[in-house]
C-alpha positions in Angstrom: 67.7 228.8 104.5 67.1 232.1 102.7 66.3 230.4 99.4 63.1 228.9 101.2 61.7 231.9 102.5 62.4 233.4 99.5 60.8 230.4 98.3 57.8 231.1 100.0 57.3 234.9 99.5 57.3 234.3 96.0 55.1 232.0 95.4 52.9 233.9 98.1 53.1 237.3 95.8 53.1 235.7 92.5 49.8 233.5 93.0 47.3 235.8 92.7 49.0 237.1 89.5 49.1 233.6 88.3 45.8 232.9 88.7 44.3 235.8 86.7 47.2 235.5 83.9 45.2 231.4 83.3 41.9 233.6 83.4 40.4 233.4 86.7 40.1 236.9 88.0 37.6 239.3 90.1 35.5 239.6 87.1 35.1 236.2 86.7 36.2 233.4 84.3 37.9 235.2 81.0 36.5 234.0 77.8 38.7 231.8 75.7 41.1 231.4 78.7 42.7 228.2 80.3 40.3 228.7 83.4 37.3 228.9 80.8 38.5 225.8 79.3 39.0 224.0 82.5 35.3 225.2 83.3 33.9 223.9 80.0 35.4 220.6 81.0 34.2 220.5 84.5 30.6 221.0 83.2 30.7 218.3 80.8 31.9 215.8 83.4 29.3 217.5 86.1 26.8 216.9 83.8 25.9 220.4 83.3 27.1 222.5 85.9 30.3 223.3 87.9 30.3 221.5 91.3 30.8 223.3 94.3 34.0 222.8 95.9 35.7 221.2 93.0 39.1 223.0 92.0 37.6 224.9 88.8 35.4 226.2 91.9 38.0 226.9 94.1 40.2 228.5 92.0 37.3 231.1 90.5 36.8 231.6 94.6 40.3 232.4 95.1 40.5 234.8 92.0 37.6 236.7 92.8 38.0 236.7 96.4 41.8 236.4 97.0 43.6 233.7 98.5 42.5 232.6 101.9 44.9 232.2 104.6 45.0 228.4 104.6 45.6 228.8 100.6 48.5 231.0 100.9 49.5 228.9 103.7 49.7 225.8 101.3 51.1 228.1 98.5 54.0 229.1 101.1 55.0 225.8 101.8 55.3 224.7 98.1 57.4 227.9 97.4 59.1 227.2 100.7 59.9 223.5 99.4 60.9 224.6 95.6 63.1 227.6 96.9 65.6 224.3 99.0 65.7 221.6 96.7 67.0 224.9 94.2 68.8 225.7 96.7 70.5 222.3 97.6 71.5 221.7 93.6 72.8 225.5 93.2 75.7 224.8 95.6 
């Protein structure tokens, strides 16, 4: 049980760092980052332009705003989920 919730913490504390380390950060996209790649391939198959609401989006939102509640909520349970199956094969 603690390995979940540890689980969870983590991957709570260590998203926002993960997200600016693949270049989507307060500033914006970083230049010759994985985000600004994943950007120059959203606008290719958008025809032009980023679409609202698609992840490329969504991500920029969550690095320039933070992670909103139900986002960290999701982010929890993953960590939550990764921190027992560890768990279960570390016994």
């Amino acid at each position: 049980m603690f390995a979940t919730g540890t689980g969870a913490v983590a991957a709570i504390a260590a998203a926002p760092a993960a997200l600016a380390a693949v270049g989507f950060t307060a500033g914006g996209i970083t230049a010759g980052s994985i985000a600004s790649s994943l950007m120059s391939l959203a606008a290719i198959a958008g025809g032009g332009g980023v679409a609202g609401g698609s992840l490329v989006a969504l991500l920029q939102s969550a690095g320039a705003a933070g992670i909103p509640f139900i986002g960290n909520a999701i982010v929890g349970a993953v960590g939550a989920t990764v921190g027992a199956v560890v768990s279960m094969f570390s016994q």
